[in-house]
C-alpha positions in Angstrom: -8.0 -24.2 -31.0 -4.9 -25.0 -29.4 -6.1 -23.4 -26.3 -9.3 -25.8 -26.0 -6.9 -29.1 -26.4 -5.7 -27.5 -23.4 -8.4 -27.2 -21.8 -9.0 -31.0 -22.4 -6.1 -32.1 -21.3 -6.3 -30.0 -18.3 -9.8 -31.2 -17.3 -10.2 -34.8 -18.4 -13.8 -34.5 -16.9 -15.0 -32.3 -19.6 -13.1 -34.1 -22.4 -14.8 -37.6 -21.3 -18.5 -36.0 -21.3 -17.0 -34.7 -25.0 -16.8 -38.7 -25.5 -20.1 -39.6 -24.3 -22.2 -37.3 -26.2 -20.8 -36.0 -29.4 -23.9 -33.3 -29.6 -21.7 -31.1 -27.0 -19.2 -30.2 -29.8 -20.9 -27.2 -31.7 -21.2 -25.6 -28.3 -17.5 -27.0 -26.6 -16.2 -24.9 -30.0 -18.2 -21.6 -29.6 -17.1 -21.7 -25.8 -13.4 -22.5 -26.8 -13.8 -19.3 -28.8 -15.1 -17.8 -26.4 -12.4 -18.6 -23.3 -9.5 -18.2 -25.6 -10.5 -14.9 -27.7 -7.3 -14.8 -30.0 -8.5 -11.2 -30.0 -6.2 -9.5 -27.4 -3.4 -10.3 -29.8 -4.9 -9.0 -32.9 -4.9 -5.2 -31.2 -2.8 -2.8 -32.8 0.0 -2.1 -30.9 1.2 1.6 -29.9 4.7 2.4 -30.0 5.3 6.0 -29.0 8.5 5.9 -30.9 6.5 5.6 -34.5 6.1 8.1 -36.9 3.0 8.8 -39.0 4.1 8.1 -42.6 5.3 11.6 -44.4 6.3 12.5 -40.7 9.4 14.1 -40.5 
């Protein structure tokens, strides 16, 4: 979420419409979710240099 404060911050625009009409939030999250997937970062990474375990 720390990416949609962000966002707010960044476009002061959006945050005031936020303001106004209080409705907007169920859909300003699932979009915040959506623009800042913390998915990329929950990849397994490959390191060539890893062994399987019981690898010798």
């Amino acid at each position: 979420m720390t990416g949609g404060v962000f966002y707010l911050n960044e476009n002061p625009g959006e945050y005031h419409k936020l303001k106004k009409d209080v409705g907007l939030i169920p859909s300003m999250v699932s979009e915040i979710i959506r623009y800042q997937t913390p998915l990329p970062h929950m990849r397994p990474h490959s390191d060539p240099r890893r062994k399987s375990l019981g690898a010798s």
